[in-house]
PDB file with one MODEL, atoms N, CA, C and O in Angstrom:
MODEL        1
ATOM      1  N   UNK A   1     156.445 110.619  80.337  1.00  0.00           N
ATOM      2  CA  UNK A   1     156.447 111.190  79.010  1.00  0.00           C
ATOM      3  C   UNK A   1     157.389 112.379  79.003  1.00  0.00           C
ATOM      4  O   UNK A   1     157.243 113.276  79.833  1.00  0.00           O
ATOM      5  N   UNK A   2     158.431 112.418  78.017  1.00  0.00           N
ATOM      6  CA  UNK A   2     158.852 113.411  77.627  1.00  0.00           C
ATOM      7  C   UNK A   2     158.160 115.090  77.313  1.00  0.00           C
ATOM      8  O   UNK A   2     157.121 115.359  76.710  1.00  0.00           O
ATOM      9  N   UNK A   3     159.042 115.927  77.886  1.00  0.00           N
ATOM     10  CA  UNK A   3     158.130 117.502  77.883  1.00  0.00           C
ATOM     11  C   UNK A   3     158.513 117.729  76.213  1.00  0.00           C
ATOM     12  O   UNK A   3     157.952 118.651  75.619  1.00  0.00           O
ATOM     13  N   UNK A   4     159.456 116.879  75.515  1.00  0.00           N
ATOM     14  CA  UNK A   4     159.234 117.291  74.028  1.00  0.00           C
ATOM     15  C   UNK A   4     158.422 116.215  73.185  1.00  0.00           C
ATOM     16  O   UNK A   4     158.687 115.929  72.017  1.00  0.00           O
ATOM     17  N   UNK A   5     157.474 115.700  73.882  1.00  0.00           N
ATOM     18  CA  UNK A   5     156.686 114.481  73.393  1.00  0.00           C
ATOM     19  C   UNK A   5     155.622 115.037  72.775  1.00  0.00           C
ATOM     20  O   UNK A   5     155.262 116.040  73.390  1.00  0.00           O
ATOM     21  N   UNK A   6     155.032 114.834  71.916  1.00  0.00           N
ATOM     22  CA  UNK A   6     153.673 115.382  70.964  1.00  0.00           C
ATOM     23  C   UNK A   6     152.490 114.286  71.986  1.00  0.00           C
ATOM     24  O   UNK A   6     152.615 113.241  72.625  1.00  0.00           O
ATOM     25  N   UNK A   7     151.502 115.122  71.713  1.00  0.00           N
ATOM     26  CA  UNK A   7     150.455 114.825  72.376  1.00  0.00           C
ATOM     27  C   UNK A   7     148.998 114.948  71.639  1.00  0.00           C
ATOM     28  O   UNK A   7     148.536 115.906  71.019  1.00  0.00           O
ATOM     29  N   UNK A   8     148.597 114.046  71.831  1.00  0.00           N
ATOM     30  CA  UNK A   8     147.153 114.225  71.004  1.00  0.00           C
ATOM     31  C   UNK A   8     146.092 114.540  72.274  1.00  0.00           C
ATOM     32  O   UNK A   8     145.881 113.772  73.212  1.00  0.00           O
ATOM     33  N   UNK A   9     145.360 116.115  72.031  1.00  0.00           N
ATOM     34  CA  UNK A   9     144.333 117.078  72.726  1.00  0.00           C
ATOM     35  C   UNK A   9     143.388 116.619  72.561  1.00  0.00           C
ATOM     36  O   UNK A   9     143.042 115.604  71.957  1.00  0.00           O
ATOM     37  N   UNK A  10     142.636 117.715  73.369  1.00  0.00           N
ATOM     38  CA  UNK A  10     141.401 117.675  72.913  1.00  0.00           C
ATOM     39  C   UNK A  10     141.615 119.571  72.514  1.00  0.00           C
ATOM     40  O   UNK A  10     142.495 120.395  72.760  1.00  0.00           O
ATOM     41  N   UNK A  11     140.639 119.599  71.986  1.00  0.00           N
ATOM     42  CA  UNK A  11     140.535 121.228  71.608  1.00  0.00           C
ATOM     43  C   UNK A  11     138.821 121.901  71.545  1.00  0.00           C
ATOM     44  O   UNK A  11     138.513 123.002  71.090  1.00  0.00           O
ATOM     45  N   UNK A  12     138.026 121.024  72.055  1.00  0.00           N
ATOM     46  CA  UNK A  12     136.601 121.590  72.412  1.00  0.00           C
ATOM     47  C   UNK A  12     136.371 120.324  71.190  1.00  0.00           C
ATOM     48  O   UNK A  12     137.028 119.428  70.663  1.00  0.00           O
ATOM     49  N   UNK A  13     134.325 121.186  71.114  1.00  0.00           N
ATOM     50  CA  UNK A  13     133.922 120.412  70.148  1.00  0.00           C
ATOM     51  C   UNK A  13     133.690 121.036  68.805  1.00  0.00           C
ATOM     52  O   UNK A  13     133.207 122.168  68.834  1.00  0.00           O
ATOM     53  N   UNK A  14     134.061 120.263  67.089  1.00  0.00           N
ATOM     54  CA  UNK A  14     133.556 121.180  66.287  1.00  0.00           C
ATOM     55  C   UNK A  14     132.416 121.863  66.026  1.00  0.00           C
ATOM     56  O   UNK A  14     131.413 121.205  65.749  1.00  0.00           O
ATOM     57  N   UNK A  15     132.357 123.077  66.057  1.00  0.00           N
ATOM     58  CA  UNK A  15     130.475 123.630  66.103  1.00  0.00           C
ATOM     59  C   UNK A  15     129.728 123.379  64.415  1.00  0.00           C
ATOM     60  O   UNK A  15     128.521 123.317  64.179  1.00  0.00           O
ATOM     61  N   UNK A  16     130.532 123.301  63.703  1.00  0.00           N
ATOM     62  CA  UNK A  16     129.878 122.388  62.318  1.00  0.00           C
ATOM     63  C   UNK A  16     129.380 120.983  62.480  1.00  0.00           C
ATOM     64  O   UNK A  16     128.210 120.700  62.224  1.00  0.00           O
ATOM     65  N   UNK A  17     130.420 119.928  62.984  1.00  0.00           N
ATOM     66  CA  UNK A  17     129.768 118.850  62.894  1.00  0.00           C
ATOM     67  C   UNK A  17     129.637 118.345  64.606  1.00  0.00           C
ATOM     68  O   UNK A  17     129.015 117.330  64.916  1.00  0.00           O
ATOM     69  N   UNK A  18     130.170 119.030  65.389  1.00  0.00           N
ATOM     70  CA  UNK A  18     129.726 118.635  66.860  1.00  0.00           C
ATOM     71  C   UNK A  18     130.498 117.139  67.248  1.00  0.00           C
ATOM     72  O   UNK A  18     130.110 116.218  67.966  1.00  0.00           O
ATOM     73  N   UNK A  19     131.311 117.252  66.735  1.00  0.00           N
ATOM     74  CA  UNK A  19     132.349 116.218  66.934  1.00  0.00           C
ATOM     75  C   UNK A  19     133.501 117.161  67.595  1.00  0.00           C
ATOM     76  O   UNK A  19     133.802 118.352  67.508  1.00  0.00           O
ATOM     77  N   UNK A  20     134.153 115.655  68.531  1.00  0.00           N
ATOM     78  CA  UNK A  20     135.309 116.656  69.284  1.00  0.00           C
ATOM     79  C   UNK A  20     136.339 116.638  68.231  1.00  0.00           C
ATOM     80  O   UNK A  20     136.607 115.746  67.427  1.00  0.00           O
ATOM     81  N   UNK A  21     136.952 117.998  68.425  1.00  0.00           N
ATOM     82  CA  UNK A  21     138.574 118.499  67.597  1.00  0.00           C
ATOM     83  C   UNK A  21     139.610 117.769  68.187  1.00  0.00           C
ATOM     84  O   UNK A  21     139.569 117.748  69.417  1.00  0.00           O
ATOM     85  N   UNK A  22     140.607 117.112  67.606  1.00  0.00           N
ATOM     86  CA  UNK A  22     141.920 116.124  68.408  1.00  0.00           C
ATOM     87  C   UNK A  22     142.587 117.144  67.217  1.00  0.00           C
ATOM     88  O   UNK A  22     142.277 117.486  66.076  1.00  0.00           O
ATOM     89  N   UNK A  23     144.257 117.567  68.664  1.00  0.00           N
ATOM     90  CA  UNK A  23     145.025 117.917  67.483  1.00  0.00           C
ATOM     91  C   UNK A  23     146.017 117.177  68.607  1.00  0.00           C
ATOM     92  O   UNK A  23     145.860 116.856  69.785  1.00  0.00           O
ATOM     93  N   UNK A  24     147.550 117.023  67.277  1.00  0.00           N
ATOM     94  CA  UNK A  24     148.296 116.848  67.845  1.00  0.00           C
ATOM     95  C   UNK A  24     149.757 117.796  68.236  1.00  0.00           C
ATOM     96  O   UNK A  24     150.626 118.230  67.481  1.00  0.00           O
ATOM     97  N   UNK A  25     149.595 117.913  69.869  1.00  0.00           N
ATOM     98  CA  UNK A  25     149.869 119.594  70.023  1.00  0.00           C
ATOM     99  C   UNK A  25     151.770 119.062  70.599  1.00  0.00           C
ATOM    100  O   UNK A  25     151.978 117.921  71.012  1.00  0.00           O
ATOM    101  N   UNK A  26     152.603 119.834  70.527  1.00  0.00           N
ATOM    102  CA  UNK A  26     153.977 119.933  70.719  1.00  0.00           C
ATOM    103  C   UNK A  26     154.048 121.241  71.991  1.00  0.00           C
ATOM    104  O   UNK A  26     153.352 122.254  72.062  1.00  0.00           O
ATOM    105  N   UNK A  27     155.119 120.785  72.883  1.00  0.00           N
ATOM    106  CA  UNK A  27     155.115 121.533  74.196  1.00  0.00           C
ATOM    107  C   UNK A  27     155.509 123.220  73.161  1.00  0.00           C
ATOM    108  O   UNK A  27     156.284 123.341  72.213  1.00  0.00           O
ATOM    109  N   UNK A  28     154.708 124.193  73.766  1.00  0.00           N
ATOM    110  CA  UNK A  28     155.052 126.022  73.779  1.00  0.00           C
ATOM    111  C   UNK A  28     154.050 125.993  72.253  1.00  0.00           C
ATOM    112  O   UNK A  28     153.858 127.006  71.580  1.00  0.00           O
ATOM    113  N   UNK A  29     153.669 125.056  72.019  1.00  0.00           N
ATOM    114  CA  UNK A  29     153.120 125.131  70.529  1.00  0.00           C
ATOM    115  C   UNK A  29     151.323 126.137  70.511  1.00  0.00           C
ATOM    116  O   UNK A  29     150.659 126.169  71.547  1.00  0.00           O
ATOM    117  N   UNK A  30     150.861 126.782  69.321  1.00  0.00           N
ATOM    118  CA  UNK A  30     149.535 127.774  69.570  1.00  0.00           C
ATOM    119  C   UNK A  30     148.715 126.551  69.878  1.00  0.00           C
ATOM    120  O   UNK A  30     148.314 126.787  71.017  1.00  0.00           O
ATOM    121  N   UNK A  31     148.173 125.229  69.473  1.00  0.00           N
ATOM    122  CA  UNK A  31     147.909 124.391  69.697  1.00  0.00           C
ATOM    123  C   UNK A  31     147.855 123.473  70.825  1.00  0.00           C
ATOM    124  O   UNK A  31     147.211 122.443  70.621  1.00  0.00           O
ATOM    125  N   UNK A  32     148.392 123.619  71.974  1.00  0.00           N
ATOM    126  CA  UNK A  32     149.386 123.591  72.923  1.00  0.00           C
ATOM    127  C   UNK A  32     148.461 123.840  74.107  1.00  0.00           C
ATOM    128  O   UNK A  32     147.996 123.101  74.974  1.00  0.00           O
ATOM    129  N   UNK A  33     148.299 125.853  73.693  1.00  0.00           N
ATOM    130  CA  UNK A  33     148.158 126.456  74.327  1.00  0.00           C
ATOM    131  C   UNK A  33     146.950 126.725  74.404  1.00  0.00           C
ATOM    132  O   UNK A  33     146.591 127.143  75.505  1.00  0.00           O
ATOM    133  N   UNK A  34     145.379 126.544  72.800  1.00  0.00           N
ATOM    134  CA  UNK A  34     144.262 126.109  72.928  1.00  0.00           C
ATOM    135  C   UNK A  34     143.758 124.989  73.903  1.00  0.00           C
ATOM    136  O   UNK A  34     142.848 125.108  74.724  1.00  0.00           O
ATOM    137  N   UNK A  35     144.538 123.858  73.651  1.00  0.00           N
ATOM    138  CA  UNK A  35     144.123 122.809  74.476  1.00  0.00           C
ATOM    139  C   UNK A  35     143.896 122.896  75.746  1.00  0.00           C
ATOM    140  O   UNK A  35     142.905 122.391  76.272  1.00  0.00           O
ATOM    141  N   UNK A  36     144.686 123.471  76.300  1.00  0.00           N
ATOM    142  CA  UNK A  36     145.018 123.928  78.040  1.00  0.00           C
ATOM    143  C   UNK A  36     143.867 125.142  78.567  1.00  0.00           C
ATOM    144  O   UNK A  36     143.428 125.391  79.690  1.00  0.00           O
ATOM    145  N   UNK A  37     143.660 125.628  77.510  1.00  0.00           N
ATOM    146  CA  UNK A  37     142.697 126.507  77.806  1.00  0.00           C
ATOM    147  C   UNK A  37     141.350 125.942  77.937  1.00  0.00           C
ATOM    148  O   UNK A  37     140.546 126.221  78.827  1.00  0.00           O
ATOM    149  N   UNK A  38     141.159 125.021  76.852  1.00  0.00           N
ATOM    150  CA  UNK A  38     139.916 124.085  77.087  1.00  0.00           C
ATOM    151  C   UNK A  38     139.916 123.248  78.582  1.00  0.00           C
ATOM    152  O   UNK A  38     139.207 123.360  79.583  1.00  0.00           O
ATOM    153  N   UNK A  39     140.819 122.543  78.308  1.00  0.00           N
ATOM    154  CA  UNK A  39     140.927 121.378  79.735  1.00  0.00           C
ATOM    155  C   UNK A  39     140.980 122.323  80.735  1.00  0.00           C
ATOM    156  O   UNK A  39     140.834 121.781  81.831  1.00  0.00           O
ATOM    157  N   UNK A  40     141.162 123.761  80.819  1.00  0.00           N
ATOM    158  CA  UNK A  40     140.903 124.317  81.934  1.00  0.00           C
ATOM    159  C   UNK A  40     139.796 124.634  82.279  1.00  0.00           C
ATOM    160  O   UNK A  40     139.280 124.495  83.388  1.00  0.00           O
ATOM    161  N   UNK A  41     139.142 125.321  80.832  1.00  0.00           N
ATOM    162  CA  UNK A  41     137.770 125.673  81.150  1.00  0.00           C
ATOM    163  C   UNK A  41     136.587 124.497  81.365  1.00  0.00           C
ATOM    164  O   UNK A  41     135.642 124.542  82.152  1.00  0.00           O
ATOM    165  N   UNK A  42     136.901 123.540  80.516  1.00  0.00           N
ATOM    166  CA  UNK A  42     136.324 121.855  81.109  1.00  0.00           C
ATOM    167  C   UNK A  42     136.421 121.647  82.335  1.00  0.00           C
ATOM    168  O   UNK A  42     135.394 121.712  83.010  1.00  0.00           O
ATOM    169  N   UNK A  43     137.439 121.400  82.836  1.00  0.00           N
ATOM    170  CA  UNK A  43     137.539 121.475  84.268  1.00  0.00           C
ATOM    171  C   UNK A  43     136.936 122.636  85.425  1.00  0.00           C
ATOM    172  O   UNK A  43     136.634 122.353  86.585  1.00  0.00           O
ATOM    173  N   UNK A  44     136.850 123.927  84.833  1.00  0.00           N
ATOM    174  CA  UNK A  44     135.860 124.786  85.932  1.00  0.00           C
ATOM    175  C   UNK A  44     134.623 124.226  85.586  1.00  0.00           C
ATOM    176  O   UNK A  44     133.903 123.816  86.496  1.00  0.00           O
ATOM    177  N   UNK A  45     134.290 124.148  84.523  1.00  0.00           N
ATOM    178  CA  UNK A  45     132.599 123.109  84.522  1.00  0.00           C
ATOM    179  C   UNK A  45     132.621 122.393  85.178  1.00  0.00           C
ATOM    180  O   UNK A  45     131.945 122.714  86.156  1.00  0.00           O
ATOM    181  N   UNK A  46     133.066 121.420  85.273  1.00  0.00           N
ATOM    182  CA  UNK A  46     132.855 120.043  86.138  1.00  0.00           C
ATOM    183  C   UNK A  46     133.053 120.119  87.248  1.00  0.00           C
ATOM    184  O   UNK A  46     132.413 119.329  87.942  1.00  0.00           O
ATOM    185  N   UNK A  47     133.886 120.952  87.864  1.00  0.00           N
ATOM    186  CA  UNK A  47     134.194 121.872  89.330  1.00  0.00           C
ATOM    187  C   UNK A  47     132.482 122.013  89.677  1.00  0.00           C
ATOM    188  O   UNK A  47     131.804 121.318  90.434  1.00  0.00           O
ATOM    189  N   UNK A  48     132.168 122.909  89.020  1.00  0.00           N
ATOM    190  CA  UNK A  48     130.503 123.986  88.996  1.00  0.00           C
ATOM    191  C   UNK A  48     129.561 122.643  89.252  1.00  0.00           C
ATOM    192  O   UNK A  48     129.300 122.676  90.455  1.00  0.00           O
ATOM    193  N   UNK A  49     129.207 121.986  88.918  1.00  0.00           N
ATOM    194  CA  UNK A  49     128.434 121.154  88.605  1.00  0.00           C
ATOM    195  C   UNK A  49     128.418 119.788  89.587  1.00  0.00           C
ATOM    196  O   UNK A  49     127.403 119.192  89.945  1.00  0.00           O
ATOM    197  N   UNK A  50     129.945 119.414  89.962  1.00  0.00           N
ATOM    198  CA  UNK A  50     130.046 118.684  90.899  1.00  0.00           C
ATOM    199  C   UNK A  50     129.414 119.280  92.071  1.00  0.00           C
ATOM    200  O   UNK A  50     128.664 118.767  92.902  1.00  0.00           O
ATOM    201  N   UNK A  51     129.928 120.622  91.955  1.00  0.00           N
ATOM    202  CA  UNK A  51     130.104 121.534  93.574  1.00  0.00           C
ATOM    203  C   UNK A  51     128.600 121.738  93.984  1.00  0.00           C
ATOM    204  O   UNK A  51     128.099 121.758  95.108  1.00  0.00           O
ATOM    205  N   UNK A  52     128.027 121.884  92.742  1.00  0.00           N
ATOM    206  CA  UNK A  52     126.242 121.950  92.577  1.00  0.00           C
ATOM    207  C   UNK A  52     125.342 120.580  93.393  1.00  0.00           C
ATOM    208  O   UNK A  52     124.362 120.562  94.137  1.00  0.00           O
ATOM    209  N   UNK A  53     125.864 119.955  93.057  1.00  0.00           N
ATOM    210  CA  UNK A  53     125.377 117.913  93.407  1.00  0.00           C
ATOM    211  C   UNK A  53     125.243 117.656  94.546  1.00  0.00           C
ATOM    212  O   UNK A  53     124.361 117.037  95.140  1.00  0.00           O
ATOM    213  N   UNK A  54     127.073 118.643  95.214  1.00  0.00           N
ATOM    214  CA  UNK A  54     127.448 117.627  96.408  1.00  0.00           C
ATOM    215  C   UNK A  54     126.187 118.927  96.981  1.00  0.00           C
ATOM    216  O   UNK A  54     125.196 118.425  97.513  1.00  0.00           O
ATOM    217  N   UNK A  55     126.195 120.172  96.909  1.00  0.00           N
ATOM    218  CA  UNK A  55     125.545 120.418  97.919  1.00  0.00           C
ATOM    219  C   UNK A  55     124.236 119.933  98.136  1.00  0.00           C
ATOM    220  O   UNK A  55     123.858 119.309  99.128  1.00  0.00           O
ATOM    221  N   UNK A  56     123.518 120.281  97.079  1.00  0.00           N
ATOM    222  CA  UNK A  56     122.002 119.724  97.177  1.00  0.00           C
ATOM    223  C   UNK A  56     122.213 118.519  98.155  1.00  0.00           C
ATOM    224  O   UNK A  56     121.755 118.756  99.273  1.00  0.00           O
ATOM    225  N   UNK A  57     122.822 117.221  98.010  1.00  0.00           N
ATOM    226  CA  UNK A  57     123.140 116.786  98.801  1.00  0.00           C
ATOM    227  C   UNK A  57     122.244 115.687  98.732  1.00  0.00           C
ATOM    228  O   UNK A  57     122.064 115.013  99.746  1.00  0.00           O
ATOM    229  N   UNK A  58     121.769 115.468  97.873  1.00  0.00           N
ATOM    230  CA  UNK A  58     120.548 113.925  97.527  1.00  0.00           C
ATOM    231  C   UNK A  58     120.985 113.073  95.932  1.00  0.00           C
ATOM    232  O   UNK A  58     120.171 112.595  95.142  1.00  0.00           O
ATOM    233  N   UNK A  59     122.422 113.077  95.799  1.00  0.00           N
ATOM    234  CA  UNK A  59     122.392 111.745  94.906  1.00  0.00           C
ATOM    235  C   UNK A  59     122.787 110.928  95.091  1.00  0.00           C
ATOM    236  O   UNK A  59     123.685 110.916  95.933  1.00  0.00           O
ATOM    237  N   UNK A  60     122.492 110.008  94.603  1.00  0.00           N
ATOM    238  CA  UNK A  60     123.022 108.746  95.234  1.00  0.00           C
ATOM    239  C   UNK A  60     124.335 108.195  94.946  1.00  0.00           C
ATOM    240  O   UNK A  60     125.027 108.737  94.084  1.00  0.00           O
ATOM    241  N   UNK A  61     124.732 107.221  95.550  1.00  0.00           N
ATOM    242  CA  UNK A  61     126.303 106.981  95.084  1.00  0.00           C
ATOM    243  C   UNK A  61     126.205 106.693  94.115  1.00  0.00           C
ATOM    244  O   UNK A  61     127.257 106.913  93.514  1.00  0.00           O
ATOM    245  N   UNK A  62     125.179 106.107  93.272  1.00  0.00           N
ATOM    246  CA  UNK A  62     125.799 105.562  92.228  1.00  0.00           C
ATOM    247  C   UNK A  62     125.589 107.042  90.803  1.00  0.00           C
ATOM    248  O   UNK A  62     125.767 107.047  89.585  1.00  0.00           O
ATOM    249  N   UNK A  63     125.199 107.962  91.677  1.00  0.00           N
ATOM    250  CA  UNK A  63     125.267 109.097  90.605  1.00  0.00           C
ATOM    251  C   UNK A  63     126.502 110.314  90.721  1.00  0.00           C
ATOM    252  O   UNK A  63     126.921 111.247  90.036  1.00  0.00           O
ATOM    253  N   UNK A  64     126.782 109.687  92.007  1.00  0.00           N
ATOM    254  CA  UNK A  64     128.629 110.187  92.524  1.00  0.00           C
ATOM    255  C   UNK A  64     129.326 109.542  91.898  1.00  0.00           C
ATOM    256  O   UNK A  64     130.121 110.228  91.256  1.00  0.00           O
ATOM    257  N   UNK A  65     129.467 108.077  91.703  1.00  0.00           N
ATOM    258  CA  UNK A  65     130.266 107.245  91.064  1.00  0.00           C
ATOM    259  C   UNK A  65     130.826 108.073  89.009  1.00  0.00           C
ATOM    260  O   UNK A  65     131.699 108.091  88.141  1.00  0.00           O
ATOM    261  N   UNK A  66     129.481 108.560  89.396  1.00  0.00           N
ATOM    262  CA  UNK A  66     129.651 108.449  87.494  1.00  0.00           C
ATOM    263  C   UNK A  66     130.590 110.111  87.238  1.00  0.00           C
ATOM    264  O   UNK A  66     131.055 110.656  86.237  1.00  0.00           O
ATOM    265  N   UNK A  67     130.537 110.477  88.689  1.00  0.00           N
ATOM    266  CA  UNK A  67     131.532 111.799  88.536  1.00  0.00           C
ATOM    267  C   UNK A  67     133.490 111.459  88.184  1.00  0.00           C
ATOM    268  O   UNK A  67     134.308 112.030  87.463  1.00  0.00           O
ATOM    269  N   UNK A  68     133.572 110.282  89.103  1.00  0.00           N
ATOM    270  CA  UNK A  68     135.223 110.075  89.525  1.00  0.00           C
ATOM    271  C   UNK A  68     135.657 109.647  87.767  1.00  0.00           C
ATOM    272  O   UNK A  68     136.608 110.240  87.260  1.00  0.00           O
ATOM    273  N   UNK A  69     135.166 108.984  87.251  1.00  0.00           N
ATOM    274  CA  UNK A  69     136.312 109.283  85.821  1.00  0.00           C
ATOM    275  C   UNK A  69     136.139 110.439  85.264  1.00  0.00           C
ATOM    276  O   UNK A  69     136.941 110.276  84.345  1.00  0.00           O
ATOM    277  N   UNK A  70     135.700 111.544  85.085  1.00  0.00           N
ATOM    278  CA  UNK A  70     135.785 112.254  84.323  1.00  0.00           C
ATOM    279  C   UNK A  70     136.346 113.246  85.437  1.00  0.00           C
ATOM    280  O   UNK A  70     137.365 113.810  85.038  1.00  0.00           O
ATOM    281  N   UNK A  71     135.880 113.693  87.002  1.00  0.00           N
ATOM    282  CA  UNK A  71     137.074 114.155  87.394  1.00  0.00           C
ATOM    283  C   UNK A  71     138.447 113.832  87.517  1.00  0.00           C
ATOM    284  O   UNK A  71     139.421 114.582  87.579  1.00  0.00           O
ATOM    285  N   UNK A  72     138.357 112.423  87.546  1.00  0.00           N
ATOM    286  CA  UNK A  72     139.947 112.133  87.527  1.00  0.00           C
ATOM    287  C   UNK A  72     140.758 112.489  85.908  1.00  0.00           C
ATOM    288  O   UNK A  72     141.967 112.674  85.771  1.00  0.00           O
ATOM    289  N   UNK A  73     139.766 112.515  84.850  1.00  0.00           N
ATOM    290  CA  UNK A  73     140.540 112.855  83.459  1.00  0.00           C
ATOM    291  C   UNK A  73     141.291 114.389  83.652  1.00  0.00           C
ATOM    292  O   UNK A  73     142.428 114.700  83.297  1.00  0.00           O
ATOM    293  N   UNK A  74     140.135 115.340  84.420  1.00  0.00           N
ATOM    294  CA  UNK A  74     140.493 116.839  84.035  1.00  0.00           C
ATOM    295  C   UNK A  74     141.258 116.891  85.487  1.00  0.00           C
ATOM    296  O   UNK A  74     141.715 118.030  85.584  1.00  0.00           O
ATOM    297  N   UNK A  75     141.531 116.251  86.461  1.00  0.00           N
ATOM    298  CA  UNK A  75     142.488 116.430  87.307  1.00  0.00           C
ATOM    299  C   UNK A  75     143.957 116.161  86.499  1.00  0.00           C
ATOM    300  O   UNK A  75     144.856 116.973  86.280  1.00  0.00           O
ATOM    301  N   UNK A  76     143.887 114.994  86.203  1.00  0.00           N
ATOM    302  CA  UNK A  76     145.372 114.455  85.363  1.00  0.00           C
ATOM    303  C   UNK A  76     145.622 115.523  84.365  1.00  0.00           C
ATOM    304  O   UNK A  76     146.777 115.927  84.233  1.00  0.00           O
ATOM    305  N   UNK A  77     144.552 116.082  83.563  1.00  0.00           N
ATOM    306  CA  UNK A  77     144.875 117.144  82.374  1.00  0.00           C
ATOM    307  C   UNK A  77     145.364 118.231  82.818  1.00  0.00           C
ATOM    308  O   UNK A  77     146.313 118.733  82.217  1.00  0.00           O
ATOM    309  N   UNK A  78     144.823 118.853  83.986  1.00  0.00           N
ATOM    310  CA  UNK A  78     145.631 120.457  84.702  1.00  0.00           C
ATOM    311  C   UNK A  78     146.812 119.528  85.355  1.00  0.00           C
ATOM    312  O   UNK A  78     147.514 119.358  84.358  1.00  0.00           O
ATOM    313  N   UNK A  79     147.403 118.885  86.325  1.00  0.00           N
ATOM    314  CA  UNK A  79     148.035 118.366  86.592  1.00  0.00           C
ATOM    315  C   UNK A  79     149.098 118.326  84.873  1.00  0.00           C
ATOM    316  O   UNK A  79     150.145 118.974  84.863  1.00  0.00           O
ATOM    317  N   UNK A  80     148.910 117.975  84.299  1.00  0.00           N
ATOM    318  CA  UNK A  80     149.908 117.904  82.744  1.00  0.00           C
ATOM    319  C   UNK A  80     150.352 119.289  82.717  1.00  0.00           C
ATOM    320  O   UNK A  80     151.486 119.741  82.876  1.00  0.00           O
ATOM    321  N   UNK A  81     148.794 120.123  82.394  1.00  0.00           N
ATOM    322  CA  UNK A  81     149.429 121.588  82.122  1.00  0.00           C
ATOM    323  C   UNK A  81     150.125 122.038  83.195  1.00  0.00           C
ATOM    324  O   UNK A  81     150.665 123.072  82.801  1.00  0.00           O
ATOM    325  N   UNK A  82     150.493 121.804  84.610  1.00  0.00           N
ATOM    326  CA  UNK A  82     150.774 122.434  85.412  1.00  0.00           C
ATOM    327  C   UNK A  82     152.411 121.853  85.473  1.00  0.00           C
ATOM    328  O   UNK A  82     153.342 122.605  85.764  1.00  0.00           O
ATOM    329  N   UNK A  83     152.563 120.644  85.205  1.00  0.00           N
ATOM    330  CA  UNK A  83     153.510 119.723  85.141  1.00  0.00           C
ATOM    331  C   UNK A  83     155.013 120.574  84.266  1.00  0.00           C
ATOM    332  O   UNK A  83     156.214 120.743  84.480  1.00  0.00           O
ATOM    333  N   UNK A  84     153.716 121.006  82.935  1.00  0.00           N
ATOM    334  CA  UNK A  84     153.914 121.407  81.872  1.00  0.00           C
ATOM    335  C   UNK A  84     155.057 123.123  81.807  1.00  0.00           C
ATOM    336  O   UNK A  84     156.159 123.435  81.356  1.00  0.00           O
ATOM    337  N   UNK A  85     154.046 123.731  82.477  1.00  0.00           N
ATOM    338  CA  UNK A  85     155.073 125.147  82.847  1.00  0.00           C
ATOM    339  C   UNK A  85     155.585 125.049  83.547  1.00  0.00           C
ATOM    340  O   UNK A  85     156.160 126.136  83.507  1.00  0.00           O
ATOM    341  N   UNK A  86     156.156 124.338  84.744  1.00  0.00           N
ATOM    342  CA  UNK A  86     157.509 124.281  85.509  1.00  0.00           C
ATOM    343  C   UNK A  86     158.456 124.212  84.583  1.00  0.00           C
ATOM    344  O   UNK A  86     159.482 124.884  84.694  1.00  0.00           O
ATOM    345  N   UNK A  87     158.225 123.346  83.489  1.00  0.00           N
ATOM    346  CA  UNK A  87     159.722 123.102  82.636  1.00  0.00           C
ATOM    347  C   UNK A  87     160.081 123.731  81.727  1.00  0.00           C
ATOM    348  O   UNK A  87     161.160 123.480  81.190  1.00  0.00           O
TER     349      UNK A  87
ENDMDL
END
């Protein structure tokens, strides 16, 4: 993908109707720069929470399993943003 490619976010969830916010954000854009902030702070959650699991250290695989897509989403998403300010 092009670094001048528009991208459809995420931007948290709306606190009126609790539906997630999609915008469609353009690289250096304020929009842009919400998103990244979310997928970052999404991603220290899921960090916290994984990091919480593995230690306890009693779930089962198939409650590990249900971690790898959604870490692999917010890996690929910082990976973008990170992709993102080199250029």
């Amino acid at each position: 993908m092009s670094s001048n490619t528009p991208r459809l976010r995420s931007l948290g969830l709306d606190p009126a109707t609790g539906k997630e916010a999609l915008a469609v954000t353009h690289p250096g854009g304020r929009l842009e720069e919400l998103a990244d902030v979310h997928a970052l702070k999404a991603a220290a959650v899921l960090v916290t929470v994984v990091g919480a699991v593995l230690e306890v250290g009693k779930a089962s695989e198939a409650e590990l399993a249900a971690f790898v897509t959604p870490l692999h989403a917010a890996l690929e998403e910082c990976v973008g943003i990170m992709a993102a300010d080199r250029e």
